[in-house]
N, C-alpha and C positions, 0 to 999 in steps of 0.2 A: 514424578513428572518434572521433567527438565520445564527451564525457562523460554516463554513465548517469544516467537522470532516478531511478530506484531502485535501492537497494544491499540486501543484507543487510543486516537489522538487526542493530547492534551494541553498542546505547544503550537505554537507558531514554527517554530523549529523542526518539528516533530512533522507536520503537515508537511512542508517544503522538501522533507527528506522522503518520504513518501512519494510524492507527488515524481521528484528524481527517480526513485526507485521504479515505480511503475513505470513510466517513458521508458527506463534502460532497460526494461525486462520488455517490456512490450515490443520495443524495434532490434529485438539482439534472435538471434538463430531460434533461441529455445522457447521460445514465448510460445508454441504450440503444446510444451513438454510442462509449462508452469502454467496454466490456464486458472488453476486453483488459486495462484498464488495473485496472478492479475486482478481475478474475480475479488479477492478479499481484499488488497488496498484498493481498489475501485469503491467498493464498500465502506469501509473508515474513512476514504476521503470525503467519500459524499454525505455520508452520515456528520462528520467533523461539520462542516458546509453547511448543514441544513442547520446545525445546532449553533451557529452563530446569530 
């Protein structure tokens, strides 16, 4: 098994790159085609969020 394209977020850093990521995937052409991918930093973000 190769290396995970997302982790827990464990960073302040980490969060805000995230946070990027999801906006550009969500408002770009293919956001129907990555629904998975939406779904799962939606997740760690708001998981990160609840655990502060």
């Amino acid at each position: 098994m190769g290396t995970l394209k997302y982790t827990v977020i464990k960073t302040e850093e980490q969060y805000y790159e995230y946070c990027s990521l999801l906006e550009e995937i969500d408002f770009s052409d293919e956001a129907e085609e990555r629904e998975d991918e939406i779904e799962l930093l939606t997740l760690l973000i708001r998981t990160c969020v609840t655990r502060k």
